[in-house]
Residue frames as a rotation matrix with the C-alpha (Angstrom) as fourth column:
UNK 1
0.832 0.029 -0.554 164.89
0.546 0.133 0.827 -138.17
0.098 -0.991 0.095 -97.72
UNK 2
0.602 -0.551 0.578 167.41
-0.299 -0.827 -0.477 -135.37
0.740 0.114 -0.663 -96.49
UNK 3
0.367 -0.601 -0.710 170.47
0.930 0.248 0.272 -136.37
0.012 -0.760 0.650 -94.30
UNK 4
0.991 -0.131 0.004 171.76
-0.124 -0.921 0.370 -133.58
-0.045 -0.367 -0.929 -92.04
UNK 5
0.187 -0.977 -0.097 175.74
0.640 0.197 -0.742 -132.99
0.745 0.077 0.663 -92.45
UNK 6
0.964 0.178 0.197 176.83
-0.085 -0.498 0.863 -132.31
0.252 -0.849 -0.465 -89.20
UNK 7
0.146 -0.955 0.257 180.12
-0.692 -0.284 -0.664 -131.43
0.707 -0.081 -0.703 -87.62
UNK 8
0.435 -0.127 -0.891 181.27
0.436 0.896 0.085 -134.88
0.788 -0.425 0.445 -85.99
UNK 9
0.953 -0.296 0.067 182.21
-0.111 -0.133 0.985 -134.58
-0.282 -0.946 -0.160 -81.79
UNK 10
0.802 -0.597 -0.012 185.71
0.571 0.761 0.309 -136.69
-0.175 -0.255 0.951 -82.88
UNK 11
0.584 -0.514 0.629 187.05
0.430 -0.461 -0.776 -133.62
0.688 0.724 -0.048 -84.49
UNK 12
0.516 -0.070 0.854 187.86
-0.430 -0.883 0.187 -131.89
0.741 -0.464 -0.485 -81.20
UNK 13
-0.814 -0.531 -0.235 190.33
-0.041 0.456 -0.889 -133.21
0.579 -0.714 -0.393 -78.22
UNK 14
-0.323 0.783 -0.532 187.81
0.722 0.567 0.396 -134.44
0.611 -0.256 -0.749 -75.65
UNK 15
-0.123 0.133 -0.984 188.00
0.843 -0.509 -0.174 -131.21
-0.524 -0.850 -0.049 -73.32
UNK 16
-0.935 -0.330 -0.130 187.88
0.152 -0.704 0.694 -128.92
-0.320 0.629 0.709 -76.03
UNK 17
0.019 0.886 0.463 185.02
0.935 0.147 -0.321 -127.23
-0.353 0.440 -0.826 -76.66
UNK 18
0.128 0.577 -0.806 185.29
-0.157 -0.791 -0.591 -124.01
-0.979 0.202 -0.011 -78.96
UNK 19
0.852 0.523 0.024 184.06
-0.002 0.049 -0.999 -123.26
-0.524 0.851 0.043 -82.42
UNK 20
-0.479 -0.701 0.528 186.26
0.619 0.156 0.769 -123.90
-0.622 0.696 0.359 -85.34
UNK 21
-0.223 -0.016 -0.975 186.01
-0.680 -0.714 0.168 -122.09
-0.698 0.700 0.148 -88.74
UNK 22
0.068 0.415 0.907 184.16
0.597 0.712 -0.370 -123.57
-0.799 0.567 -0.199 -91.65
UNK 23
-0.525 -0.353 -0.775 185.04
-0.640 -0.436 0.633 -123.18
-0.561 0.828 0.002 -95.12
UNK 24
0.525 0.642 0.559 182.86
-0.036 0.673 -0.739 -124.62
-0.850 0.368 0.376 -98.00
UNK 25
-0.695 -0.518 0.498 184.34
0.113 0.605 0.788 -126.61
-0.710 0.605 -0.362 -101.03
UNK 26
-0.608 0.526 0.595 180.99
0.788 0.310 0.531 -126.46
0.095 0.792 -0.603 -103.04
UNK 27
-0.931 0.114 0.348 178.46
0.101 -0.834 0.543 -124.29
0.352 0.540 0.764 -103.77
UNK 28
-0.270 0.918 0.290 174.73
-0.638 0.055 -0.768 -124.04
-0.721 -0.393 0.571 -102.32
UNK 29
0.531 0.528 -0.663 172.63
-0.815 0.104 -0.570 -126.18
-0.232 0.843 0.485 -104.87
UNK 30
-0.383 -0.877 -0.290 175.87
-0.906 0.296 0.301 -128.32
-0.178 0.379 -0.908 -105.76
UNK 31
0.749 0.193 -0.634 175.62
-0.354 0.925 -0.137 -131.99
0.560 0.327 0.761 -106.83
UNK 32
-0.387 -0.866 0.318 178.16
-0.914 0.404 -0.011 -133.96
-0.119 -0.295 -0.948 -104.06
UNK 33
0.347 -0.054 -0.936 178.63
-0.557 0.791 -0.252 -137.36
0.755 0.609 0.245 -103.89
UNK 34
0.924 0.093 0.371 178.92
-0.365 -0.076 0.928 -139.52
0.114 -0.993 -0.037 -100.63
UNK 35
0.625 -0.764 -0.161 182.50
0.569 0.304 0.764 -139.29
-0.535 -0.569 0.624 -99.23
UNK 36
0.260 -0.280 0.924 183.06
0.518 -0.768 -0.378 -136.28
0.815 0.577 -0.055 -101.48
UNK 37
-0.531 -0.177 -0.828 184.98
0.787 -0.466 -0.405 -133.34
-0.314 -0.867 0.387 -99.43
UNK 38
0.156 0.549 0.821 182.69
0.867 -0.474 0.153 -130.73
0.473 0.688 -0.550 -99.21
UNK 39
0.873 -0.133 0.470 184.12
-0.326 -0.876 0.356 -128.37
0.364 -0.464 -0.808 -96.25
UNK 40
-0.290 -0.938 -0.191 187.16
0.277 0.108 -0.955 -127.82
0.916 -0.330 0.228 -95.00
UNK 41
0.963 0.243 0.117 186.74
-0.016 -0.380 0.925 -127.20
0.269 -0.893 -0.362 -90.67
UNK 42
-0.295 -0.894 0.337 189.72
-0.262 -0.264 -0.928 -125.37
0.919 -0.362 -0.156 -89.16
UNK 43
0.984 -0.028 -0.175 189.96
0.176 0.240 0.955 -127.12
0.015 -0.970 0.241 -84.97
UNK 44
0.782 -0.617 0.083 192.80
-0.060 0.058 0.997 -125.74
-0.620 -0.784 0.008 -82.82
UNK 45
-0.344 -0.912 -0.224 195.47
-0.581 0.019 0.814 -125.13
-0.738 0.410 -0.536 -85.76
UNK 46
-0.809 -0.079 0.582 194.80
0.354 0.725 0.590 -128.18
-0.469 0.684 -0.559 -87.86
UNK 47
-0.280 0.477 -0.833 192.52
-0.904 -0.423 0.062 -128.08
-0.323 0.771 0.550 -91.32
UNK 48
-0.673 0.168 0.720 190.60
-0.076 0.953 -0.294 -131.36
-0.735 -0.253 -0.629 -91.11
UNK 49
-0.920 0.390 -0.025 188.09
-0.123 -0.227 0.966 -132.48
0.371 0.892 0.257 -93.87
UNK 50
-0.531 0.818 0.222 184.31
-0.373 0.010 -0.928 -132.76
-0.761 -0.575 0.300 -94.10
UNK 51
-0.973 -0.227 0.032 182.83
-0.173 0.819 0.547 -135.57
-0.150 0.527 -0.836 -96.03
UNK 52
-0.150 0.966 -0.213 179.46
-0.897 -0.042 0.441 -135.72
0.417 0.257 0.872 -97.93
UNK 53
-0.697 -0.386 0.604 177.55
-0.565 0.815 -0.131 -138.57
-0.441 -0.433 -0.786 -95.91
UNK 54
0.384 0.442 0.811 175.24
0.611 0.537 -0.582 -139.28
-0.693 0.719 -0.064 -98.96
UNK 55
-0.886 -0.239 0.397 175.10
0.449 -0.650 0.612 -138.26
0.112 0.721 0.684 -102.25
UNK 56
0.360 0.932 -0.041 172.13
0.906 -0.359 -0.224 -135.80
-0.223 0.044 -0.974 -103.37
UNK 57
0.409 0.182 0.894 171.53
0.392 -0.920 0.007 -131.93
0.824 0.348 -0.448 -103.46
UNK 58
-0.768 -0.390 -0.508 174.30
0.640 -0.429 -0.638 -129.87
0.031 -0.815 0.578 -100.80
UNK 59
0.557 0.282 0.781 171.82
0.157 -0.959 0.234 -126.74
0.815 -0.008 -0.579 -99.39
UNK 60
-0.515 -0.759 -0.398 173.98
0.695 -0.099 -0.712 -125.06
0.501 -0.643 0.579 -96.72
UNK 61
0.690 0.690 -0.219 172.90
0.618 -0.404 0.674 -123.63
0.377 -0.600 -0.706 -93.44
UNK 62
0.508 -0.639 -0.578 176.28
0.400 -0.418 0.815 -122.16
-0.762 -0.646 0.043 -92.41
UNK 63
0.929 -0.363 -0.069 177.77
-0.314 -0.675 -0.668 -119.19
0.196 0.642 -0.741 -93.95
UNK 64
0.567 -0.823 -0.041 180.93
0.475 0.366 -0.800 -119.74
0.673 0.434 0.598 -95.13
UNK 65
-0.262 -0.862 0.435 183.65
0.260 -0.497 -0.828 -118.70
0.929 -0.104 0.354 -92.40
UNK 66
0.442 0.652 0.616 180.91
-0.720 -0.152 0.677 -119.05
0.535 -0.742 0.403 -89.70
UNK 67
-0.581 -0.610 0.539 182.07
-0.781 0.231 -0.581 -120.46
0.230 -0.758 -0.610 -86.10
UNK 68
0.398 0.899 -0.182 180.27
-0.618 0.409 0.671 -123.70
0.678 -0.155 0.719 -85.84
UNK 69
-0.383 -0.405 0.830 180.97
-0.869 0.463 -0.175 -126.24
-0.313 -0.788 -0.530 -82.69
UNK 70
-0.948 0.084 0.306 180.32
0.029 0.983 -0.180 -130.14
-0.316 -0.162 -0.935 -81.97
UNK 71
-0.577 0.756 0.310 177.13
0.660 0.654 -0.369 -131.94
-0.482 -0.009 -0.876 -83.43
UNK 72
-0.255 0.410 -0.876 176.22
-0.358 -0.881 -0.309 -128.38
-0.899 0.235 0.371 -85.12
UNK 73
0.328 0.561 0.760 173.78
0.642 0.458 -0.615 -129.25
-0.693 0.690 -0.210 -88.35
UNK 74
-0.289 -0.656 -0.697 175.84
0.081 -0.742 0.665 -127.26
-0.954 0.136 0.267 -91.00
UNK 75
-0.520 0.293 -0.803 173.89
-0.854 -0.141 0.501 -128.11
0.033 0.946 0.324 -94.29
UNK 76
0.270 0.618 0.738 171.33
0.008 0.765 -0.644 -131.15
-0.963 0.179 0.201 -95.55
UNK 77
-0.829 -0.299 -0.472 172.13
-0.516 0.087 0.852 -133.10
-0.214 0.950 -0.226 -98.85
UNK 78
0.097 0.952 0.290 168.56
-0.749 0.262 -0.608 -133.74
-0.655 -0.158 0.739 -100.06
């Protein structure tokens, strides 16, 4: 079963709505581990983490350095 790793709403002040920068920590393919950091998301100045929510196989849908917003599906850890 594949859980989607998605870019949580909480990151963003509540009126705020543009894209942040996404930086990956692992590789495509990787082995993570749940509550592993696996991206780093730049919001509004601050560098906040991004936390495997299982363990399994990372495949990434977002290119590294790509503008992704709220609730955006950003990879799947089969």
């Amino acid at each position: 079963m594949a859980t989607d790793v998605t870019i949580p709403d909480d990151l963003w002040e509540e009126d705020s709505e543009t894209g942040s920068s996404l930086m990956w920590l692992h590789d495509d393919g990787a082995w993570v581990t749940q509550g592993q950091v696996i991206a780093e998301v730049l919001v509004e100045k601050v560098t906040l983490e991004l936390e495997a929510p299982a363990s399994g196989t990372l495949r990434i849908h977002a290119q590294p350095e790509s503008v992704v917003n709220r609730g955006d599906v950003v990879a799947v850890i089969e």
